[in-house]
Backbone atoms as SQL, in Angstrom:
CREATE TABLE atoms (id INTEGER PRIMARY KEY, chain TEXT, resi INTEGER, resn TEXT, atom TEXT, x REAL, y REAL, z REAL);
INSERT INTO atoms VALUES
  (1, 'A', 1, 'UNK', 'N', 101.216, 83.137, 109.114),
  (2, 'A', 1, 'UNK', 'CA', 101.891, 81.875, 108.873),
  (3, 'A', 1, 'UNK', 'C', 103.311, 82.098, 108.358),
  (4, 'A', 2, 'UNK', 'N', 103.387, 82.968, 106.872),
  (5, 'A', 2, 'UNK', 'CA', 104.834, 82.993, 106.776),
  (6, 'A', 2, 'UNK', 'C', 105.631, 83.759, 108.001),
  (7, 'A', 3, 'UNK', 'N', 105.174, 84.285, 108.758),
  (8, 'A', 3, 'UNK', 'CA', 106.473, 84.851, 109.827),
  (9, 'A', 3, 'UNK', 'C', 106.786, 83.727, 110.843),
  (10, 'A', 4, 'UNK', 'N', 106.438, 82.728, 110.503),
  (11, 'A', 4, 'UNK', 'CA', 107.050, 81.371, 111.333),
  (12, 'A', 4, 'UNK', 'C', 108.231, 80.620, 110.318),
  (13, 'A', 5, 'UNK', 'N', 108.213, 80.232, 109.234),
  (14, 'A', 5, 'UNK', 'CA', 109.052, 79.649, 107.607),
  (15, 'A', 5, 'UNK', 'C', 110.361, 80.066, 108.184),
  (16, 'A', 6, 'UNK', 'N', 111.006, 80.734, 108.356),
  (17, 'A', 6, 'UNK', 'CA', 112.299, 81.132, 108.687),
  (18, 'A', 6, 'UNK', 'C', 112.471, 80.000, 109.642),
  (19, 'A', 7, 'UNK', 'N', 111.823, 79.487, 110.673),
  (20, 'A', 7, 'UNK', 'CA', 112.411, 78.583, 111.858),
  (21, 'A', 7, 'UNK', 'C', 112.326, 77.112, 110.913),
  (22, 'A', 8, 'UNK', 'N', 112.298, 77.189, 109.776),
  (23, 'A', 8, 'UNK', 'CA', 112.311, 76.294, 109.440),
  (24, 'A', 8, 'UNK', 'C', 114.094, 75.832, 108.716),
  (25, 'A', 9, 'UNK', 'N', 114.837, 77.267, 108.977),
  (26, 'A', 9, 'UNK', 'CA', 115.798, 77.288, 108.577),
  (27, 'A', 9, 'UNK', 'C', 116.853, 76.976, 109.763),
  (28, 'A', 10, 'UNK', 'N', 116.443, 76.175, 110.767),
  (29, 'A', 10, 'UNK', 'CA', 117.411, 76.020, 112.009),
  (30, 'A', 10, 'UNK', 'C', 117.707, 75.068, 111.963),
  (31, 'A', 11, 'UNK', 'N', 118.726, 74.489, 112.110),
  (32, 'A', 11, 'UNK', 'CA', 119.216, 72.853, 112.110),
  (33, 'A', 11, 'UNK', 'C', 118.692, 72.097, 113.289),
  (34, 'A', 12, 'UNK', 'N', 118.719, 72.756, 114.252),
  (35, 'A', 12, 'UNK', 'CA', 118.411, 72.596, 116.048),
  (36, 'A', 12, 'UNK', 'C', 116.772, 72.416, 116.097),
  (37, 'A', 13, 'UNK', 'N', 116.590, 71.737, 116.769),
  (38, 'A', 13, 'UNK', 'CA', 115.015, 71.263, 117.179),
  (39, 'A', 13, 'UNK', 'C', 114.019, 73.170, 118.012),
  (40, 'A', 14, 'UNK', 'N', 113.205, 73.164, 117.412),
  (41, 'A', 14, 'UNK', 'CA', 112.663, 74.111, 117.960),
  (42, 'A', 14, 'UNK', 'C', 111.288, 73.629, 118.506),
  (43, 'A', 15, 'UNK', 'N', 110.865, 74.224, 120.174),
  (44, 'A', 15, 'UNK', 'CA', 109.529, 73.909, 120.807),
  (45, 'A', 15, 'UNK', 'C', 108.754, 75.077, 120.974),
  (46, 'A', 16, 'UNK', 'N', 107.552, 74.971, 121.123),
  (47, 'A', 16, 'UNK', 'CA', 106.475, 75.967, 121.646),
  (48, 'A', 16, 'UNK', 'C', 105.634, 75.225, 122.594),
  (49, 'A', 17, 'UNK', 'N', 105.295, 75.917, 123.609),
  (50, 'A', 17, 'UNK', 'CA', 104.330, 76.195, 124.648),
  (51, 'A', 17, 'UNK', 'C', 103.220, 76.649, 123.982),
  (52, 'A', 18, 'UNK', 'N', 101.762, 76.428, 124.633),
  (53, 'A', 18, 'UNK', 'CA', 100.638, 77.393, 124.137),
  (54, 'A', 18, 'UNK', 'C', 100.430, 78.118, 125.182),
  (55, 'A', 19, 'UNK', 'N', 99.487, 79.464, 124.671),
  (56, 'A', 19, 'UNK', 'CA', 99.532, 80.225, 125.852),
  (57, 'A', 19, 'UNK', 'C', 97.972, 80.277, 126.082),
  (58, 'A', 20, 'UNK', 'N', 97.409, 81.550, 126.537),
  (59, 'A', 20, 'UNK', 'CA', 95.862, 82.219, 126.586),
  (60, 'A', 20, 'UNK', 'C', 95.375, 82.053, 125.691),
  (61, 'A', 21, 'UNK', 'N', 96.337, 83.136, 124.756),
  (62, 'A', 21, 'UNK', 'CA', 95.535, 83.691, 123.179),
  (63, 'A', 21, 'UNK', 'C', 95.663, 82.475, 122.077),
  (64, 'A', 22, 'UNK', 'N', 96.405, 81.595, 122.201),
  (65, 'A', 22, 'UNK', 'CA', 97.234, 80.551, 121.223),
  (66, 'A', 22, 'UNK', 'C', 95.655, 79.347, 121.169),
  (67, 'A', 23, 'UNK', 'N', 95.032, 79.465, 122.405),
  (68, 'A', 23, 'UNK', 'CA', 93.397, 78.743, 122.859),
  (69, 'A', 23, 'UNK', 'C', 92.394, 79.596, 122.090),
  (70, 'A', 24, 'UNK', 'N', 92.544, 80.935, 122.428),
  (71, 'A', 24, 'UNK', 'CA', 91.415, 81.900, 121.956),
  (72, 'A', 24, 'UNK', 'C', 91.520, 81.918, 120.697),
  (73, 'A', 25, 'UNK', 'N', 92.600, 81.416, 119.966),
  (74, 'A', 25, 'UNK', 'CA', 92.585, 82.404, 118.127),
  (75, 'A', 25, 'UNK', 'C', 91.767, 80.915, 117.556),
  (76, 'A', 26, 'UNK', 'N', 91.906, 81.351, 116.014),
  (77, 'A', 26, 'UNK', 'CA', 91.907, 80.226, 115.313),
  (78, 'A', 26, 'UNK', 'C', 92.497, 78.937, 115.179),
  (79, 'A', 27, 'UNK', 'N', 91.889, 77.992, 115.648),
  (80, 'A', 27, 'UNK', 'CA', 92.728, 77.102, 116.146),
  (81, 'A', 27, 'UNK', 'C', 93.406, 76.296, 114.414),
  (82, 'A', 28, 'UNK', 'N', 92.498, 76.499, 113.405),
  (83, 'A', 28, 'UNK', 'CA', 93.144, 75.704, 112.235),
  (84, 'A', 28, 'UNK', 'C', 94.062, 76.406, 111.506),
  (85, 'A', 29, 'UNK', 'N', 94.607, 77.919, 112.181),
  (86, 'A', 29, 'UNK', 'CA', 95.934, 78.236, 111.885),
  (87, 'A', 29, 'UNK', 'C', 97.080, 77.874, 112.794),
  (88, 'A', 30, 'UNK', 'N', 96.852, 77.610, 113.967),
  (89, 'A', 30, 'UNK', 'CA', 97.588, 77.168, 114.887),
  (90, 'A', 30, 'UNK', 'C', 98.201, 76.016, 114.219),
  (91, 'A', 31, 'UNK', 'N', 97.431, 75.066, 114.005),
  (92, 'A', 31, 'UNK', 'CA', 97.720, 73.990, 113.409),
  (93, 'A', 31, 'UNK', 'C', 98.356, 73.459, 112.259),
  (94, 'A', 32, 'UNK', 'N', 98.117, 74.499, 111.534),
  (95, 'A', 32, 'UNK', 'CA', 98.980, 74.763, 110.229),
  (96, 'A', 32, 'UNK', 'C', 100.512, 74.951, 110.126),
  (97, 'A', 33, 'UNK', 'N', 100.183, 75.885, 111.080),
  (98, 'A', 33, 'UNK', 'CA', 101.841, 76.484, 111.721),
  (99, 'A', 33, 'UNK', 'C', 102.864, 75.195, 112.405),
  (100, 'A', 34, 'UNK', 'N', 102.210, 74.543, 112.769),
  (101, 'A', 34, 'UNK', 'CA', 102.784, 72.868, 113.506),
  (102, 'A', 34, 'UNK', 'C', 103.263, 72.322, 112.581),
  (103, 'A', 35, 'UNK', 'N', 102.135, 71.994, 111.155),
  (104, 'A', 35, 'UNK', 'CA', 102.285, 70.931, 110.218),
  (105, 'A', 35, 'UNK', 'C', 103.028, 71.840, 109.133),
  (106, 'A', 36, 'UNK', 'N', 103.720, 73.057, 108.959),
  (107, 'A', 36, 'UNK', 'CA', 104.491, 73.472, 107.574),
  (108, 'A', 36, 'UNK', 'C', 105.689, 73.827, 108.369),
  (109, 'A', 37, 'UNK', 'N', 105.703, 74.548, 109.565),
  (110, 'A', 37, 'UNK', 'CA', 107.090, 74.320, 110.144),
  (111, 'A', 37, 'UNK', 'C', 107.925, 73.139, 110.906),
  (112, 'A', 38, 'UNK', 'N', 108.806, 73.905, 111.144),
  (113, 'A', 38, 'UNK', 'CA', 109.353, 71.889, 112.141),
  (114, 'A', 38, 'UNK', 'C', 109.227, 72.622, 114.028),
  (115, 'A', 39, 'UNK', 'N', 108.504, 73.397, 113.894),
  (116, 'A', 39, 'UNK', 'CA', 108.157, 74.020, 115.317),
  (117, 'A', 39, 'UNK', 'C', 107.362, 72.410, 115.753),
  (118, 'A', 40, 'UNK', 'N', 107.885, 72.394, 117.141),
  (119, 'A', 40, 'UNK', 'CA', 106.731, 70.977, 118.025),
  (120, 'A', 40, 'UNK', 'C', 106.113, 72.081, 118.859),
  (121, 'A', 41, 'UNK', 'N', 105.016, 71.443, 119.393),
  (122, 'A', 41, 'UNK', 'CA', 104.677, 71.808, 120.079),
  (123, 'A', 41, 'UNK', 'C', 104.129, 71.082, 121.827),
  (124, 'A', 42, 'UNK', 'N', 104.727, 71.773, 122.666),
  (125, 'A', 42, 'UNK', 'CA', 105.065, 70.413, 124.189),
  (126, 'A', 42, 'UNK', 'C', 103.844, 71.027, 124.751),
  (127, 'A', 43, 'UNK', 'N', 102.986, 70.153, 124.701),
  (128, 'A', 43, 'UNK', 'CA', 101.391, 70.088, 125.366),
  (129, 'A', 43, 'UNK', 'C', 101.701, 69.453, 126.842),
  (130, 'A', 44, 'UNK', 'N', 102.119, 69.628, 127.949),
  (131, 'A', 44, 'UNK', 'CA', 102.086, 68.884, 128.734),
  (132, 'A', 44, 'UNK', 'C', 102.703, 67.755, 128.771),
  (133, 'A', 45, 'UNK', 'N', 103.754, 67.977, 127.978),
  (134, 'A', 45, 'UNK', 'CA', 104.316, 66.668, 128.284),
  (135, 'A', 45, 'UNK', 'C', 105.972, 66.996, 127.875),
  (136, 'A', 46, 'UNK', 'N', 107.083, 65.756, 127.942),
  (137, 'A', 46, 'UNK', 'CA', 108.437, 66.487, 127.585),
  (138, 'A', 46, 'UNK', 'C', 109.190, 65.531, 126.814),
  (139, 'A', 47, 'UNK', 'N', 110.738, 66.115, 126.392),
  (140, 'A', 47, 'UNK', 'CA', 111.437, 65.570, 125.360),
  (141, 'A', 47, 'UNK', 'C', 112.636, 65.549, 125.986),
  (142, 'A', 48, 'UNK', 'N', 113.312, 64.282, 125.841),
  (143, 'A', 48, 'UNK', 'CA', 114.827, 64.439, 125.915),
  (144, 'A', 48, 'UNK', 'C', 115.989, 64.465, 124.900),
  (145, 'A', 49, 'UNK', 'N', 116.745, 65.339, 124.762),
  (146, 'A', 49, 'UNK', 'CA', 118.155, 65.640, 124.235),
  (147, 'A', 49, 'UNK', 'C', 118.926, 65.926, 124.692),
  (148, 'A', 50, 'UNK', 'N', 119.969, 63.904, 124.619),
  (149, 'A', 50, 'UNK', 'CA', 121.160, 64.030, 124.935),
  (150, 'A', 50, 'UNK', 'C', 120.825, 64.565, 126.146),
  (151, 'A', 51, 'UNK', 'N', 121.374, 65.321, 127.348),
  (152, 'A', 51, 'UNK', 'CA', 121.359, 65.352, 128.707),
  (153, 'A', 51, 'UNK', 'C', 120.488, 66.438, 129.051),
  (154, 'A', 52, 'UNK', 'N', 119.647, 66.726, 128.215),
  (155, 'A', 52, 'UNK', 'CA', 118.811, 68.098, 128.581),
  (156, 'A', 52, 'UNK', 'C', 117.176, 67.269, 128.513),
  (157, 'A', 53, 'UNK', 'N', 116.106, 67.802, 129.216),
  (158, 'A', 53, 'UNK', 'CA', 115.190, 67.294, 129.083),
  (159, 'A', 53, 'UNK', 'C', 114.478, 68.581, 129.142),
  (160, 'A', 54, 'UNK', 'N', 113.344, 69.127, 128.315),
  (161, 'A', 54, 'UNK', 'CA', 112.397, 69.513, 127.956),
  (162, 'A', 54, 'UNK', 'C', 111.347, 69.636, 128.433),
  (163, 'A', 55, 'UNK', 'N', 110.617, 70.660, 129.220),
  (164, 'A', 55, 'UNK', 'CA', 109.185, 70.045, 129.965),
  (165, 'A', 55, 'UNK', 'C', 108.053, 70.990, 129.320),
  (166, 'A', 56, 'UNK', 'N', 107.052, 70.713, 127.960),
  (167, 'A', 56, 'UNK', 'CA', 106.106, 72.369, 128.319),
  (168, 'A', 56, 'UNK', 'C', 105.186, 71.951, 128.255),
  (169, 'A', 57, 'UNK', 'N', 104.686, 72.918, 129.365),
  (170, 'A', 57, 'UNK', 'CA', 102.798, 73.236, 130.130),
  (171, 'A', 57, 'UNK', 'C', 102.123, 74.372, 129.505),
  (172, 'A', 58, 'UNK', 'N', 101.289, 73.842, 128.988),
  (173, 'A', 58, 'UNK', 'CA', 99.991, 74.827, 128.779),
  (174, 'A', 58, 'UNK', 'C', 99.967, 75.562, 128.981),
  (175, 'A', 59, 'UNK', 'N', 99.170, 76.705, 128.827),
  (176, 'A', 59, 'UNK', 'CA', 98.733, 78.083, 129.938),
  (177, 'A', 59, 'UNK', 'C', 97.574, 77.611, 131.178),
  (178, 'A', 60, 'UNK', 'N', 97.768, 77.374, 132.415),
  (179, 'A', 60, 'UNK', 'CA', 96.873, 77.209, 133.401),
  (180, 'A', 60, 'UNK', 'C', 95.396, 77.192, 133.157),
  (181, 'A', 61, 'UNK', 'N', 95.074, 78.433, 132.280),
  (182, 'A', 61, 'UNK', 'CA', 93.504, 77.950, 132.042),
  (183, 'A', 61, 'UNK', 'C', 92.918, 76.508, 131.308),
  (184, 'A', 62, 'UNK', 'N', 94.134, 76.195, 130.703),
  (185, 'A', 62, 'UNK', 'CA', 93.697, 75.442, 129.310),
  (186, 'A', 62, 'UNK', 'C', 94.478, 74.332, 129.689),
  (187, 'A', 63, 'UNK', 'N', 94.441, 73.595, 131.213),
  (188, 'A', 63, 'UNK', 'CA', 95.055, 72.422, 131.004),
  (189, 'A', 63, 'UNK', 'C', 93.840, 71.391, 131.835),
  (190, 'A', 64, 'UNK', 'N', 92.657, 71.932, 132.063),
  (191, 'A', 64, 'UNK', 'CA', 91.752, 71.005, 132.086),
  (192, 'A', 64, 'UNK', 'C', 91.536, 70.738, 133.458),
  (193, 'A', 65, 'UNK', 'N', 91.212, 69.634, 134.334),
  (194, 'A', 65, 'UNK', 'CA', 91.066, 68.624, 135.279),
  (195, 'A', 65, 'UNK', 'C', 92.283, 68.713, 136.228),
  (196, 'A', 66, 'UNK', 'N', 93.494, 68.621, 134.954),
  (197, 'A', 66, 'UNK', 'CA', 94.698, 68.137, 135.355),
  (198, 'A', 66, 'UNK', 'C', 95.384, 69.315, 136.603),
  (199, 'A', 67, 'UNK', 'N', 96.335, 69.012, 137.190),
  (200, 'A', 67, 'UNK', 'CA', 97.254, 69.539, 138.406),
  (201, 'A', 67, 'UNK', 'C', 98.160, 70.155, 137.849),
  (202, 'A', 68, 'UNK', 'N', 98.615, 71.103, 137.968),
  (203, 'A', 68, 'UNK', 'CA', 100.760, 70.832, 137.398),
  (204, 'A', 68, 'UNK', 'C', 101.299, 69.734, 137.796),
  (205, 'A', 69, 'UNK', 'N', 100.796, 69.449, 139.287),
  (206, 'A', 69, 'UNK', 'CA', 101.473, 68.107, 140.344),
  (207, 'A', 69, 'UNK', 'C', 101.739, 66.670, 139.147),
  (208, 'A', 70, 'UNK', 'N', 99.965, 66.868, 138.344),
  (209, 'A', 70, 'UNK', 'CA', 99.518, 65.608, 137.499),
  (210, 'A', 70, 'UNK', 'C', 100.462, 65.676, 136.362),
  (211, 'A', 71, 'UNK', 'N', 100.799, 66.774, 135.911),
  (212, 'A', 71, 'UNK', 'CA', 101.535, 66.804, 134.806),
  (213, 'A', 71, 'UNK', 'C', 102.244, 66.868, 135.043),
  (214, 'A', 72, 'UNK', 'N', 103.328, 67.164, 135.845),
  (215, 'A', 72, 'UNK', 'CA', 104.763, 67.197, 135.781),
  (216, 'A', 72, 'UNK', 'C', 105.112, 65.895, 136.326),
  (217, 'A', 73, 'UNK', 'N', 104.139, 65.264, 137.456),
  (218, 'A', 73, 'UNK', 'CA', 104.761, 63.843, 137.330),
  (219, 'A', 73, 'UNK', 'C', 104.616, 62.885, 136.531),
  (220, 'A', 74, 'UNK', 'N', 103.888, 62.878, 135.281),
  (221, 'A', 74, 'UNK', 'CA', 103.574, 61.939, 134.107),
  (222, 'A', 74, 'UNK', 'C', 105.292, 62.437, 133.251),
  (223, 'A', 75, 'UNK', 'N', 105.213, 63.996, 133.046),
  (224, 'A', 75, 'UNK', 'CA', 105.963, 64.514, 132.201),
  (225, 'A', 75, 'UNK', 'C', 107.222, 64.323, 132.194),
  (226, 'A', 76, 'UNK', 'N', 107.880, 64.323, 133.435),
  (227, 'A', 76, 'UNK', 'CA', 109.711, 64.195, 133.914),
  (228, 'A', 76, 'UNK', 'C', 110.003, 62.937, 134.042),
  (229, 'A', 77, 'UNK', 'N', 110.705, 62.546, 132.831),
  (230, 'A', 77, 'UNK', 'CA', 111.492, 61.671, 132.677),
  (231, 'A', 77, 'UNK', 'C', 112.703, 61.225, 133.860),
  (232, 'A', 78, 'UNK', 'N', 112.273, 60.119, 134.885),
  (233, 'A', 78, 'UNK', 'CA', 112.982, 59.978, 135.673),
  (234, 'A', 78, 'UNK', 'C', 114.589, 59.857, 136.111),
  (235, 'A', 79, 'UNK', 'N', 115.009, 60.789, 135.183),
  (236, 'A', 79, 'UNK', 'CA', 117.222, 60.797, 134.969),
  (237, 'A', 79, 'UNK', 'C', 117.237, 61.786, 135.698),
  (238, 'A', 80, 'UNK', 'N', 117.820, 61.895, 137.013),
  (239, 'A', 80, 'UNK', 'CA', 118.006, 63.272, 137.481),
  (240, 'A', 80, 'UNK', 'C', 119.650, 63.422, 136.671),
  (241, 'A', 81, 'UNK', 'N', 120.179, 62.629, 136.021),
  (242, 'A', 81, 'UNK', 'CA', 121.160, 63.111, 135.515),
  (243, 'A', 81, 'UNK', 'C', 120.926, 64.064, 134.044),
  (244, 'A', 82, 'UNK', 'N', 119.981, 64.008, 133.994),
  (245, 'A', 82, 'UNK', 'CA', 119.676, 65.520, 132.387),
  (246, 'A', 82, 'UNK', 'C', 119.303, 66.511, 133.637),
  (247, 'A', 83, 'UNK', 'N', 119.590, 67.720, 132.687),
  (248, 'A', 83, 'UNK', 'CA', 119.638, 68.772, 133.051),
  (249, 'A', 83, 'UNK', 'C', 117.873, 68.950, 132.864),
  (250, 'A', 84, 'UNK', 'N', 117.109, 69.884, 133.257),
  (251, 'A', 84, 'UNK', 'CA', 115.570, 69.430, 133.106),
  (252, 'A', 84, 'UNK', 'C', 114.823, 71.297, 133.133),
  (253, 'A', 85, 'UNK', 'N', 114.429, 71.118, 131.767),
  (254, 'A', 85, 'UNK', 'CA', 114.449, 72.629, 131.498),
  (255, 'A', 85, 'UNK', 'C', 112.616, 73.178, 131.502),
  (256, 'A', 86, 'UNK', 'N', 111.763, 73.811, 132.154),
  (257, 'A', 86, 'UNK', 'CA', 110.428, 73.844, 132.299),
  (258, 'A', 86, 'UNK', 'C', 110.020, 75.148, 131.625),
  (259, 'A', 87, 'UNK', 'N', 109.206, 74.672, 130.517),
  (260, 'A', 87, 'UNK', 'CA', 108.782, 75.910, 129.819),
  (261, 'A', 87, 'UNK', 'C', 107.235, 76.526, 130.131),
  (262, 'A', 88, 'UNK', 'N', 106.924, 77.221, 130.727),
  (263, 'A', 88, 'UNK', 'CA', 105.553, 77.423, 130.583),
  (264, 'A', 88, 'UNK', 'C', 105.380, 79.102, 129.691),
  (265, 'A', 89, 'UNK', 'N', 103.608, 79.173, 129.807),
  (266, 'A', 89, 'UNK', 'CA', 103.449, 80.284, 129.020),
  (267, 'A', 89, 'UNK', 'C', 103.603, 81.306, 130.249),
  (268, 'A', 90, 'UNK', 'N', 103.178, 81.116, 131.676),
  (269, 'A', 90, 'UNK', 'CA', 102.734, 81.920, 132.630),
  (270, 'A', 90, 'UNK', 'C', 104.276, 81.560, 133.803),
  (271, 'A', 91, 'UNK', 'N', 105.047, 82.240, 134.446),
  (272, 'A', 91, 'UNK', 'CA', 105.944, 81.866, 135.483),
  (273, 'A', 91, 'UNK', 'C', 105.015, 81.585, 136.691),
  (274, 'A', 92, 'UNK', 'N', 105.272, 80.406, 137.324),
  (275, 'A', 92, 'UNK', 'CA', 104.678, 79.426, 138.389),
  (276, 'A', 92, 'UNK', 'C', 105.755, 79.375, 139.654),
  (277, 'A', 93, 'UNK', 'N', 104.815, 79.569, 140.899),
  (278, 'A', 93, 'UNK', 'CA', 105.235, 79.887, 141.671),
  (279, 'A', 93, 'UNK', 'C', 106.692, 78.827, 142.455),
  (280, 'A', 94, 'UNK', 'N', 107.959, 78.799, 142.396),
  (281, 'A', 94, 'UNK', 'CA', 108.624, 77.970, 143.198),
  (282, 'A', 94, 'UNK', 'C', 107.746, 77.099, 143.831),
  (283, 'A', 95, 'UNK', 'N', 107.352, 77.099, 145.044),
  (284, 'A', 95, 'UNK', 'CA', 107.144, 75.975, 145.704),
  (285, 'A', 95, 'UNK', 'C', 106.341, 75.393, 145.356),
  (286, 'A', 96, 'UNK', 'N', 105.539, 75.428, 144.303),
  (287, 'A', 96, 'UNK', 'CA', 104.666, 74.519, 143.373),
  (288, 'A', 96, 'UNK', 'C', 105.616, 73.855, 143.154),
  (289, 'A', 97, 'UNK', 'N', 106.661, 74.001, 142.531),
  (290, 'A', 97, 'UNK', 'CA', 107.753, 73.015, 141.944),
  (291, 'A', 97, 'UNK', 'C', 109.020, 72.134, 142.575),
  (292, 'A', 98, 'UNK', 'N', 108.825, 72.450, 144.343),
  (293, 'A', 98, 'UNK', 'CA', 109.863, 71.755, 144.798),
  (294, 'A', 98, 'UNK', 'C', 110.054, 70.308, 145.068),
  (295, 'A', 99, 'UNK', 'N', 108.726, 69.800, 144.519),
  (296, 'A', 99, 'UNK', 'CA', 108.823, 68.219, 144.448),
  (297, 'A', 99, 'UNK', 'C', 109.543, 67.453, 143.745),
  (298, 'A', 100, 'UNK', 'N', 109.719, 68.517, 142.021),
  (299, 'A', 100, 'UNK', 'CA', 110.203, 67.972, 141.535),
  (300, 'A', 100, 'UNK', 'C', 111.254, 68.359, 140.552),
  (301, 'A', 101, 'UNK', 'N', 112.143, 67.574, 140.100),
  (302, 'A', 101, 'UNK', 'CA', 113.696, 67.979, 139.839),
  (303, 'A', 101, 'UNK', 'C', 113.605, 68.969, 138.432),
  (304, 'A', 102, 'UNK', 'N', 113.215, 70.336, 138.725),
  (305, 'A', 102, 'UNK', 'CA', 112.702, 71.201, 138.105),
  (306, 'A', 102, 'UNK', 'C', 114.307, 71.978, 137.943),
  (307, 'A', 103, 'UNK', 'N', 115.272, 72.428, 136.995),
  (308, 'A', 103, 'UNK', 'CA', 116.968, 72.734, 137.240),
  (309, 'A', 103, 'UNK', 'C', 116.372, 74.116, 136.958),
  (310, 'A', 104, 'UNK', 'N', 115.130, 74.746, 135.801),
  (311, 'A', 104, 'UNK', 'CA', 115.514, 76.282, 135.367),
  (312, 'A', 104, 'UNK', 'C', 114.044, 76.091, 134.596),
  (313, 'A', 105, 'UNK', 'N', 113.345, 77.421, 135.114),
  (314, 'A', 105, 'UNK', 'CA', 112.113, 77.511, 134.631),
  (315, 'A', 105, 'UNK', 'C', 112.203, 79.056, 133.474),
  (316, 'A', 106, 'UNK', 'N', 111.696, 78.447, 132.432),
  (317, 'A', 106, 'UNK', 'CA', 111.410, 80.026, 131.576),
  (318, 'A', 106, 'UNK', 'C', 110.290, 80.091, 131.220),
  (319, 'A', 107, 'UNK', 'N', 109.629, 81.310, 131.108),
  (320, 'A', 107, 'UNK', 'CA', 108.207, 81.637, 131.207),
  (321, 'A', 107, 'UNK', 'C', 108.115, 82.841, 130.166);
């Protein structure tokens, strides 16, 4: 837990993705780590700032029922004028993503 406290020293909004192991550990430290830092955490869904928009997905095992298709079209805020930034835990293949106004994926 304390090797997260430092991000609490950023003025700037900080996000996390979950990954594999982030499912497998203890989940009521996970949680802890949410509620004492100002870390968010983007479950499938996204945020906008100012002209940038935010997208983070799960790790593939751990998103259920759901599609990427399902989530990314609930998730993207319809401005193709923000810049639209896709975070996942795992890098996803391009043409999964050419439907939609996906600018820069980091994984």
């Amino acid at each position: 837990m304390n090797a997260f406290l430092p991000f609490n020293q950023l003025t700037m909004p900080v996000f996390a993705t979950l990954g594999n192991h982030d499912h497998m550990g203890n989940q009521d430290v996970l949680h802890e780590i949410f509620e004492k830092t100002n870390i968010t955490p983007l479950r499938n869904h996204s945020v906008a700032i100012h002209e940038l928009q935010i997208v983070g997905i799960d790790d593939k095992t751990y998103r259920g029922e759901h599609t990427l298709h399902d989530i990314l079209s609930k998730s993207i805020i319809p401005d193709e004028e923000k810049f639209t930034l896709l975070v996942t835990h795992q890098p996803l293949h391009l043409k999964k993503l050419d439907q939609h106004p996906i600018d820069l994926e980091l994984a």
